[in-house]
C-alpha positions in Angstrom: -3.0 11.7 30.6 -0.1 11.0 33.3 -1.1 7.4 33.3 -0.3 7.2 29.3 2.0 8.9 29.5 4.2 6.6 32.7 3.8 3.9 30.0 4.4 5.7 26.9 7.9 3.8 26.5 6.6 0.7 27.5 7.2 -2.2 24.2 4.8 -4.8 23.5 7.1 -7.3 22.7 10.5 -8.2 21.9 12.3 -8.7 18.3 15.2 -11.2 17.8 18.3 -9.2 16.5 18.9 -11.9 13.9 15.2 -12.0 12.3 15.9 -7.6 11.6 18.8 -8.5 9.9 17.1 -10.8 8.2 14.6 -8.6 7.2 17.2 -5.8 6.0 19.5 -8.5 4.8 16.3 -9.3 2.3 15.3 -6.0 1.6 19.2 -5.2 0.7 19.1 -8.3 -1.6 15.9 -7.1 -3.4 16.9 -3.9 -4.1 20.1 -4.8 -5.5 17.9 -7.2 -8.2 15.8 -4.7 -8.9 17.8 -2.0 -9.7 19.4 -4.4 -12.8 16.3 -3.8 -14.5 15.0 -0.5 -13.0 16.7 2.8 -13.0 16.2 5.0 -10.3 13.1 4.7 -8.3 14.2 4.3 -4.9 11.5 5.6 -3.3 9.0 3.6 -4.8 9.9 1.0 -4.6 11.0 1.2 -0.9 7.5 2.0 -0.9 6.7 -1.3 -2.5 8.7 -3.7 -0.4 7.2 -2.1 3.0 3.5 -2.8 1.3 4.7 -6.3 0.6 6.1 -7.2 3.8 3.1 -5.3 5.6 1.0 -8.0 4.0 -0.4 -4.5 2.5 -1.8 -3.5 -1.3 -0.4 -0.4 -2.9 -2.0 1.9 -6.0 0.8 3.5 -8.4 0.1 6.5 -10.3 1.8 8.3 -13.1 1.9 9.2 -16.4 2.8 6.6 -19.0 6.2 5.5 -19.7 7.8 5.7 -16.0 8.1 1.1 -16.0 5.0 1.0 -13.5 4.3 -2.0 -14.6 8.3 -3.3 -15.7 8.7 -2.4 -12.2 5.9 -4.8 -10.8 7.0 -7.6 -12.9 10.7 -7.3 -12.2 9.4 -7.4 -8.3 7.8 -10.6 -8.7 10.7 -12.6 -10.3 12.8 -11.7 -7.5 10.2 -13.3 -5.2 9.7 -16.6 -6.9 5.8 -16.0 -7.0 3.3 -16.6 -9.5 2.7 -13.5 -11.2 0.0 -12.0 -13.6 -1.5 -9.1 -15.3 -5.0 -7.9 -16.0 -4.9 -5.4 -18.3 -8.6 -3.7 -17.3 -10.6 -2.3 -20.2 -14.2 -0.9 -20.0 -16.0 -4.3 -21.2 -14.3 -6.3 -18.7 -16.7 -8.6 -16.5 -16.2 -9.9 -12.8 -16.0 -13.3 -14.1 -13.1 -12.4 -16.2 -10.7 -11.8 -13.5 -12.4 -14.1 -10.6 -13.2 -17.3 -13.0 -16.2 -18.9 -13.8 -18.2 -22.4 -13.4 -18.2 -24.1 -16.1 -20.6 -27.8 -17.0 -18.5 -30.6 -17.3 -19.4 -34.3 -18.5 -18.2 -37.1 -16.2 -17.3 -39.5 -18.7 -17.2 -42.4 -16.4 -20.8 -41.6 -14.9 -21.9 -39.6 -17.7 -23.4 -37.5 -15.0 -22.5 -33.0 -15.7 -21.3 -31.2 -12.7 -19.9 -27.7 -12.4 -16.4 -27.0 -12.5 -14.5 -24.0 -11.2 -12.1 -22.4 -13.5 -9.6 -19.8 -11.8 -9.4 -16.8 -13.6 -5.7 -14.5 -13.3 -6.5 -13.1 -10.3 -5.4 -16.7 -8.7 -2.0 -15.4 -8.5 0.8 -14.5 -5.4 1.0 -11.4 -7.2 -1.2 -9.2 -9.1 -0.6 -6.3 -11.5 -3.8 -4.5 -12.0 -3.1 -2.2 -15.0 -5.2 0.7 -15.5 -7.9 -0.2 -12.6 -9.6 3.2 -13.3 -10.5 1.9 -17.3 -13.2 -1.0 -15.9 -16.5 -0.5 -14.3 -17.3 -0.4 -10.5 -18.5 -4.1 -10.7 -15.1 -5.1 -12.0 -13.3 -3.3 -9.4 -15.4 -4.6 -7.2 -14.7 -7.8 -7.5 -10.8 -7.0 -7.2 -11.6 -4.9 -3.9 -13.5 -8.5 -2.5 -10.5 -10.5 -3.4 -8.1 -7.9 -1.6 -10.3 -7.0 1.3 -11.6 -10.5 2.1 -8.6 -12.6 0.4 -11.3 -14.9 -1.2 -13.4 -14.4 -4.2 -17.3 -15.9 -4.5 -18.4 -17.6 -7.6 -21.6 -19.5 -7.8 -22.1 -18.8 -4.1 -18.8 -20.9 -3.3 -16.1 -19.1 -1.3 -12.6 -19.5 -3.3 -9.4 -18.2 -0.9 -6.6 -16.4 -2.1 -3.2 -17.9 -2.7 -0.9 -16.8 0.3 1.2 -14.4 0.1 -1.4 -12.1 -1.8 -0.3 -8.7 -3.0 -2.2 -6.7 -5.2 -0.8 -3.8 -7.6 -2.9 -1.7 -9.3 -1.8 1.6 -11.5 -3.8 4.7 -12.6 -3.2 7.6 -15.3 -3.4 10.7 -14.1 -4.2 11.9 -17.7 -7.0 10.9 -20.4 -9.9 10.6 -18.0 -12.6 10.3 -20.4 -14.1 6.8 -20.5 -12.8 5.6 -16.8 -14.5 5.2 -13.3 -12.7 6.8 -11.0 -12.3 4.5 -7.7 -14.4 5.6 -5.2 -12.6 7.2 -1.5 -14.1 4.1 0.1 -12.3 1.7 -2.6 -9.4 3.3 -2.6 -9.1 3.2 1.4 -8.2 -1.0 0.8 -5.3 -0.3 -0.7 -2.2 0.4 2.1 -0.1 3.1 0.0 -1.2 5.2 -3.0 2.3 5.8 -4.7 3.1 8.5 -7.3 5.6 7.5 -9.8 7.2 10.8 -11.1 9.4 11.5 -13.7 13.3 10.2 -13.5 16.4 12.8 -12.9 18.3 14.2 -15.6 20.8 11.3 -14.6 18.5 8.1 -14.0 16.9 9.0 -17.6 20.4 9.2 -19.2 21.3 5.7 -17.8 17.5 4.5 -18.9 18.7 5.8 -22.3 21.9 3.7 -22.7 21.0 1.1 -21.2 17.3 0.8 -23.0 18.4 1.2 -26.2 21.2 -1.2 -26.3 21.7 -4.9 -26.4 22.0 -5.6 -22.7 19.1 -7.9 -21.5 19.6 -7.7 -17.4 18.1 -11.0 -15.8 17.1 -10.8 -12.3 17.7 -14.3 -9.9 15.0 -14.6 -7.4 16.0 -14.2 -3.5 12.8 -14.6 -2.0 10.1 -17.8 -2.0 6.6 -17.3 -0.5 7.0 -19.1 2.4 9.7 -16.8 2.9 7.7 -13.9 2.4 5.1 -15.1 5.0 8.0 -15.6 8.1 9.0 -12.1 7.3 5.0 -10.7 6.8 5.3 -12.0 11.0 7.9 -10.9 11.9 7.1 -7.6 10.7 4.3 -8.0 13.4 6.2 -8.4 16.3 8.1 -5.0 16.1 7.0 -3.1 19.3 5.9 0.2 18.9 5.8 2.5 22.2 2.4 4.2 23.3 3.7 7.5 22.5 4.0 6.4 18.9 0.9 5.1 18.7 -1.0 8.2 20.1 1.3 10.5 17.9 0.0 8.2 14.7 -4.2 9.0 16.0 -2.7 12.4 16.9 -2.1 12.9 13.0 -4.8 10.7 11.8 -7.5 12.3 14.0 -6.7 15.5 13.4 -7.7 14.8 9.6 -11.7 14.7 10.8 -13.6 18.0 10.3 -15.4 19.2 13.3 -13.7 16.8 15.7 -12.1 18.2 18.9 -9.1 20.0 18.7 -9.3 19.6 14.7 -7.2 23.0 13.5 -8.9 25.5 11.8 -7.6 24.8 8.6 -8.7 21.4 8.4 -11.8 22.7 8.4 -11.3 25.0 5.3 -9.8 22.7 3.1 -11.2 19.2 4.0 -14.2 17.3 3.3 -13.9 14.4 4.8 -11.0 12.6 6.9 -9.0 9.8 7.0 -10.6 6.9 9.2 -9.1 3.9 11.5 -7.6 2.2 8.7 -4.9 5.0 8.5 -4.1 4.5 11.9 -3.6 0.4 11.4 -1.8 1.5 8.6 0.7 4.0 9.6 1.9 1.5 12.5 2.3 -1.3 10.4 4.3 0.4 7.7 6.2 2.1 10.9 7.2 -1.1 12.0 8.1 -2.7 8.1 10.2 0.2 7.5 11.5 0.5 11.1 13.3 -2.8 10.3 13.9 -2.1 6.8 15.9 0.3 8.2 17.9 -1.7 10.7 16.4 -0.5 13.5 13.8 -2.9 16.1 11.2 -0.1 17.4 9.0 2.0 15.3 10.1 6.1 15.2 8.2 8.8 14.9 10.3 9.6 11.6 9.0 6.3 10.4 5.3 7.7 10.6 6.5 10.8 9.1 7.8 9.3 6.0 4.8 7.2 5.6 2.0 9.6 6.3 1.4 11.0 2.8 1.6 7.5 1.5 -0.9 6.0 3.7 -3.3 9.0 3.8 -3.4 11.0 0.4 -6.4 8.7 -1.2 -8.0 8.3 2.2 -8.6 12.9 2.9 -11.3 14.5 0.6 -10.1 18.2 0.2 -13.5 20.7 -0.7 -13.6 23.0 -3.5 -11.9 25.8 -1.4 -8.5 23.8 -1.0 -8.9 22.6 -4.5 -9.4 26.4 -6.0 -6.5 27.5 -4.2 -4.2 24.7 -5.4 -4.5 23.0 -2.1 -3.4 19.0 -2.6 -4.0 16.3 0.1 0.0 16.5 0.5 0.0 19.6 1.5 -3.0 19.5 4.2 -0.7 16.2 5.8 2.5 18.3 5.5 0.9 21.3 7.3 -0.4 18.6 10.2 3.0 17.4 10.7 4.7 20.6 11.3 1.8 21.5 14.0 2.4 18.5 15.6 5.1 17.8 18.4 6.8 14.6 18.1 8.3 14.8 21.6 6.6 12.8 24.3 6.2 15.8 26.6 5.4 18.3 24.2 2.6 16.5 22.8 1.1 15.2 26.3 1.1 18.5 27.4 -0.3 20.3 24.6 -3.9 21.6 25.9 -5.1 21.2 22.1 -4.2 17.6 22.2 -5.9 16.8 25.2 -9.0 17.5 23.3 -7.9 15.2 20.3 -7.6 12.5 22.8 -10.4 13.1 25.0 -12.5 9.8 25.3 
């Protein structure tokens, strides 16, 4: 522990000044386009931008009527990238969204061959609407595209376009008739967001300026190939060792019957959050660490993004669910039991279990 701990400090690599305020400088432009068309929202879509230039997926979910999806489109004008929607419904087939082969008659041979035609998830950026209203083979061939950033037709590999960044919304309400994404699905996506209702104030402005005859237009500030210099250098922010073992320190401590797993983990949990957390957390520490202006990764900034990144990825029992126990509240109650300091949590005996080899 003395030997992690002499190079807790120690950075992986440097950042040039100029590309984080490029990044912010970005991020500052975005947000001001955004915000002509959406009211409110901050948090979200903060949320969003740190998904997108994590080269990360995100899940929104909330109730109908809170511009989930006028929020996803506005996004993609101001990035210049081909956009598109798939509206999923319960008779929707793979081949819908992926594309199918088709036989084609050469007329100069006369001889038929196969031809591939794209279907809309052939797009820089996808709106999944309603991904809980189509079956698992459907979703399935979404998860493919996101996980793998190819799809396979007719045995033949098809990549993704690059950048790739996949939306997808859920209502909480009206259950019957969907199919729930499985904890296993759900762990592709980077953030699971909840869109909540607006303040008194940001509904009042939605209000005026909704049922008026302003049309806001958004100009676009961001191209792909823009998108992919920033998706890198959103890679080389250093993050210290301390950081990093604070980030397993949370996401281990998630794991029932692990050592040095507190009690109540055990009482309210199922199941906890695996490795992908951990990538995660770090990589949406560093996006939001320069987002922020700053050129190392914070312990605040995993704090902020710990009931983003683990909420769909923790399985609370009936116990926690009978006592009104949500997945927020079992991260909230790990964060407060665990030290943030270097020394505190190095020297924390219960700790040394969660990091024991």
């Amino acid at each position: 522990m003395a030997e992690l701990a002499q190079n807790s400090t120690t950075a992986q690599t440097d950042i040039d000044l100029a590309a984080v305020e490029r990044l912010r400088q970005a991020y500052r432009d975005l947000r001001e386009q955004v915000a002509r068309v959406i009211v409110g929202q901050e948090e979200v879509v903060e949320l969003l931008l740190t998904s997108l230039f994590s080269r990360g997926h995100c899940i929104l979910e909330g109730v109908p009527g809170l511009a989930k999806t006028l929020m996803v489109s506005t996004l993609s004008q101001c990035l210049s990238l081909k956009f598109n929607r798939i509206q999923f419904t319960p008779d929707m087939m793979p081949s819908d969204i992926t594309g199918t082969e088709v036989i084609e008659e050469n007329r100069t041979t006369g001889e038929r061959e196969f031809r591939f035609l794209p279907g809309p998830i052939f797009a820089n950026v996808i709106l999944a609407d309603e991904i809980n209203r189509t079956p698992p083979k459907t979703q399935a061939a979404l998860l493919e595209a996101m996980q793998e950033r190819q799809s396979t037709i007719g045995g033949e590999r098809h990549p993704m376009l690059d950048p790739f960044f996949v939306l997808a919304t859920q209502n909480p309400i009206e259950q019957e008739g969907t199919y729930p994404l499985p904890e296993a699905q759900q762990d592709r996506f980077m953030f699971k967001v909840f869109v909540k209702y607006p303040s008194f104030e940001d509904e009042f402005a939605v209000a005026r300026r909704t049922t008026s005859v302003e049309h806001p237009k958004v100009t676009p500030v961001l191209s792909g190939a823009d998108i992919l210099q920033l998706q890198e250098i959103v890679r080389q922010v250093p993050v210290s060792d301390h950081v990093i073992r604070y980030v397993l320190a949370i996401v281990r401590q998630t794991r029932v019957g692990e050592p040095g797993t507190p009690a109540f983990v055990g009482e309210w949990l199922s199941w906890g959050a695996g490795p992908r957390a951990v990538q995660f957390l770090i990589l949406g520490g560093k996006a939001r660490a320069l987002l922020h202006g700053r050129s190392s990764v914070s312990t605040e900034d995993v704090k902020a993004l710990a009931c983003p990144v683990m909420r769909h990825r923790i399985v609370t029992n009936f116990a926690a669910q009978s006592e009104g126990i949500s997945p927020d509240k079992v991260i909230g109650r790990i964060l407060e039991e665990t030290p943030d300091k270097e020394g505190a949590l190095n020297d924390d005996p219960r700790f040394a279990q969660v990091f024991r080899p």
